[in-house]
C-alpha positions as CSV (number, residue, x, y, z in Angstrom):
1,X,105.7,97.5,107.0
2,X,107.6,94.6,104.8
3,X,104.8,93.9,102.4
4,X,105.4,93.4,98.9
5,X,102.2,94.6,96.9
6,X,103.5,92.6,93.7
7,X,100.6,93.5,91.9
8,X,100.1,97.5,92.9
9,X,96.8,97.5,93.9
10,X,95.1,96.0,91.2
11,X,93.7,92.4,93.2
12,X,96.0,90.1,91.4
13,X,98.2,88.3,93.9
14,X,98.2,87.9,97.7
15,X,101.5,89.9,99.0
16,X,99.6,92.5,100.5
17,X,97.3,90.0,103.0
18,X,97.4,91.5,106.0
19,X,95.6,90.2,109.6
20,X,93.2,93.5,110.7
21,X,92.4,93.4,114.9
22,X,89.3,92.0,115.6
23,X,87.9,95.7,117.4
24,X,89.2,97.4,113.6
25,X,87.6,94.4,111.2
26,X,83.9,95.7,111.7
27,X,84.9,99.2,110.6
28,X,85.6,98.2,107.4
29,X,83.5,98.1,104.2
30,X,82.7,93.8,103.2
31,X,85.2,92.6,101.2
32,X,84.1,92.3,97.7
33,X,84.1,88.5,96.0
34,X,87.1,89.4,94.0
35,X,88.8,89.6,97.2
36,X,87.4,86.9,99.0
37,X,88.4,84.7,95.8
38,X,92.2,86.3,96.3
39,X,92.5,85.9,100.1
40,X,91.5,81.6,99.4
41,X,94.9,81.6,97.5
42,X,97.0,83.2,100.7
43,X,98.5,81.9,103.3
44,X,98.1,81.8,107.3
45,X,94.3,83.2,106.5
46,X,92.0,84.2,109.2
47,X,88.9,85.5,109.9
48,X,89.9,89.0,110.0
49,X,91.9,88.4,106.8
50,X,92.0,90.9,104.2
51,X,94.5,92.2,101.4
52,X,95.7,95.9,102.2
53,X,95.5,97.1,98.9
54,X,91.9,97.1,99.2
55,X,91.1,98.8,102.5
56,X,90.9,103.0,102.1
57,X,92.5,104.6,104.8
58,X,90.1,107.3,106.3
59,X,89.7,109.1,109.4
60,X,87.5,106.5,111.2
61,X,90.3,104.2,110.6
62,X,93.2,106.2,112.1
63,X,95.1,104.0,114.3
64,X,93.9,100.5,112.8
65,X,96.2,98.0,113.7
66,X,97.6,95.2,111.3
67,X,99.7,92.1,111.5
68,X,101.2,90.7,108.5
69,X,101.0,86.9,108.4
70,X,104.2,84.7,109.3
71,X,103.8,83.2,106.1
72,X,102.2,84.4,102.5
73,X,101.6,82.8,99.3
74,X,102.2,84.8,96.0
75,X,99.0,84.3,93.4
76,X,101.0,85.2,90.8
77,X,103.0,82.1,91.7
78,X,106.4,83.7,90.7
């Protein structure tokens, strides 16, 4: 997938925002305020919103499905 993870994980920016199907969104752990306080700064942001960096690929998720916005906003602002 074309995202750009600027920051490598560590919360800073928004490239990694990413759009998680409505059946996959429940099956993930809350988002923590750190997050929540990132994903206000992106772009195109839904209710399902959430930055990929942040969501720990296990078993139970195998198969989630993702759309990456049509438009995103780096925090960073660079």
């Amino acid at each position: 997938m074309p995202l750009e993870g600027t920051c490598e994980g560590q919360m800073a920016c928004s490239t990694c925002h990413v759009i998680v199907g409505r059946e996959w969104f429940g099956k993930l752990p809350e988002a923590s305020e750190e997050e929540e306080d990132m994903l206000d700064l992106a772009a195109d942001v839904h209710a399902t919103s959430r930055l990929s960096c942040q969501i720990l690929l296990t078993e139970e998720l195998d198969g989630i499905e993702v759309r990456i916005p049509a438009e995103s906003n780096d925090a960073q602002g660079f």
